[in-house]
N, C-alpha and C positions, 0 to 999 in steps of 0.2 A: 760726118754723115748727118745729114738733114733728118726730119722727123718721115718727109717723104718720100725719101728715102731707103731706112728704114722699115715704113710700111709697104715697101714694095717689097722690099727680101721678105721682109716677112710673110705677106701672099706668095710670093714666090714658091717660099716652101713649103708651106700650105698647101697649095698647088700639085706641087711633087710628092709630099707626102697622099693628097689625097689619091692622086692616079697609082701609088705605089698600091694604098689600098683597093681602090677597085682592080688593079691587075689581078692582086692574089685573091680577091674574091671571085672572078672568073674563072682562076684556074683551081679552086676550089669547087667549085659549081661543075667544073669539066670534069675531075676528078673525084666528085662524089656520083656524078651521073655514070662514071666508069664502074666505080663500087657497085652502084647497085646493078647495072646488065650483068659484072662477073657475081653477084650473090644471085641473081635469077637463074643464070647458066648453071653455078655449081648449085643448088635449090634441084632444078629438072633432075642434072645425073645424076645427084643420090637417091632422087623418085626412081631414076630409072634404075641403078645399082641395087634397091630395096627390092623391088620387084626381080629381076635377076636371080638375087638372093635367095628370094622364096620360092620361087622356077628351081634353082639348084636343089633347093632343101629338099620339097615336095619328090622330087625324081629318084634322090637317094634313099629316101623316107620307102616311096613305092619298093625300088628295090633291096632294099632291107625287107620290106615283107616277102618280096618274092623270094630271097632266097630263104626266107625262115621256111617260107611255103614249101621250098624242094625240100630242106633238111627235115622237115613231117614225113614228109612221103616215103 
C-alpha cells in the first residue's frame, strides 16, 4: 500500500468517524430538547398538584372548624 493510499483510508475514517460524531450529537441535541419540554411539563403539574393540595388542606382545615363549632353548641 502506497503512502496515498494509505492517506486516503485514513480520511476515510476520519470521515466516518466524524459523521459518527455529529449523528450522536444530533440525537443528543434531540434528546435533551426532549428533557427539557418533559421537566417543563412535570415543573406545571406539581404547580398544579401544590395548589390542589392546599385547596384540599384549606377545606378540611374549614371543616374541622366547623365541626369543633357544632361540638360548642
Amino acid at each position: 500500500m502506497d503512502s496515498l493510499e494509505a492517506t486516503r483510508k485514513d480520511l476515510e475514517r476520519l470521515e466516518n468517524q466524524l459523521q459518527q460524531l455529529l449523528d450522536t450529537a444530533d440525537k443528543l441535541r434531540e434528546e435533551n430538547h426532549s428533557l427539557h419540554e418533559r421537566q417543563a411539563t412535570l415543573v406545571s403539574e406539581k404547580a398544579n398538584l401544590l395548589t390542589k393540595n392546599d385547596e384540599a388542606r384549606s377545606r378540611v382545615e374549614a371543616m374541622i372548624h366547623r365541626l369543633k363549632g357544632l361540638e360548642q353548641s
